[in-house]
C-alpha positions in Angstrom: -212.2 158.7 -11.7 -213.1 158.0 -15.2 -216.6 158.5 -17.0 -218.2 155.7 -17.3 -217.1 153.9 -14.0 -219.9 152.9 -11.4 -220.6 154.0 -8.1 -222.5 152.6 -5.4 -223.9 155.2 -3.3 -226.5 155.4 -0.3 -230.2 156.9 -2.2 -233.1 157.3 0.0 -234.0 154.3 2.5 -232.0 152.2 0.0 -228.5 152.3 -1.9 -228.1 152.8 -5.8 -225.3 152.3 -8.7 -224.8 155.7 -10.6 -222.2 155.2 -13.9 -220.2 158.2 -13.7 -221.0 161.0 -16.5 -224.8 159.7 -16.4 -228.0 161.5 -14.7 -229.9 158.9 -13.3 -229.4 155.9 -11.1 -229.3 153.0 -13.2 -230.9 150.6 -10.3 -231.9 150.8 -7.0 -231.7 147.9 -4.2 -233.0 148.1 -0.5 -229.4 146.8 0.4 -226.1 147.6 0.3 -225.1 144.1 -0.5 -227.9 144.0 -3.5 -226.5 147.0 -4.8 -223.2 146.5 -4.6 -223.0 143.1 -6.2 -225.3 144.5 -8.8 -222.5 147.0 -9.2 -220.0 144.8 -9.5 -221.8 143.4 -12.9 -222.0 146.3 -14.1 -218.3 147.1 -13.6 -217.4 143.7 -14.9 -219.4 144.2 -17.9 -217.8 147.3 -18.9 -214.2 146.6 -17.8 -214.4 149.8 -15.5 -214.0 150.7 -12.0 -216.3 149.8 -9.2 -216.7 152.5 -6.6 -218.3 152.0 -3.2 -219.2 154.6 -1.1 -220.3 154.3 2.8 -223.1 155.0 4.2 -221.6 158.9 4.9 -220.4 159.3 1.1 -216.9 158.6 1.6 -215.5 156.0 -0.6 -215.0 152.5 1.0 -213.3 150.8 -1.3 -212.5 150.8 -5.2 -211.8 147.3 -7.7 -211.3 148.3 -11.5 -212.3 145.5 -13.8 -210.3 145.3 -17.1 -212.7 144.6 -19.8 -211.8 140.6 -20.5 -210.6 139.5 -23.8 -211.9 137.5 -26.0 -210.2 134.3 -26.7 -211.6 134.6 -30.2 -209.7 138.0 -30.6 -206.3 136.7 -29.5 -203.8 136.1 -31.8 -202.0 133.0 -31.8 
């Protein structure tokens, strides 16, 4: 896994995205669903990978996010 790539993990009563290489939660959401599709911004945002974890810690499932182009930056 690479620095920078966010992870949805259980925190508490609630669930939280953590970006890899960081400290602190960078949101918190009473649901998985919140959280995740929070995470997936995130991920989107930064062109990284989105890992979710289950409720036990195991990851559930991974989707990497390329960072999307500019149409203004392609040549042509």
């Amino acid at each position: 896994m690479a620095e920078g790539d966010v992870h949805t993990v259980k925190h508490g009563d609630g669930w939280a995205n953590k970006v890899e290489g960081g400290q602190r939660v960078s949101n918190t959401a009473s649901t998985k669903a919140e959280a995740q599709a929070k995470g997936r911004e995130m991920a989107i945002e930064r062109g990284v990978e989105h890992v979710v974890h289950k409720q036990d810690g195991k990851i559930g499932e991974r989707n990497t996010y390329p960072r999307s182009r500019d149409p203004r930056e392609s040549k042509g």
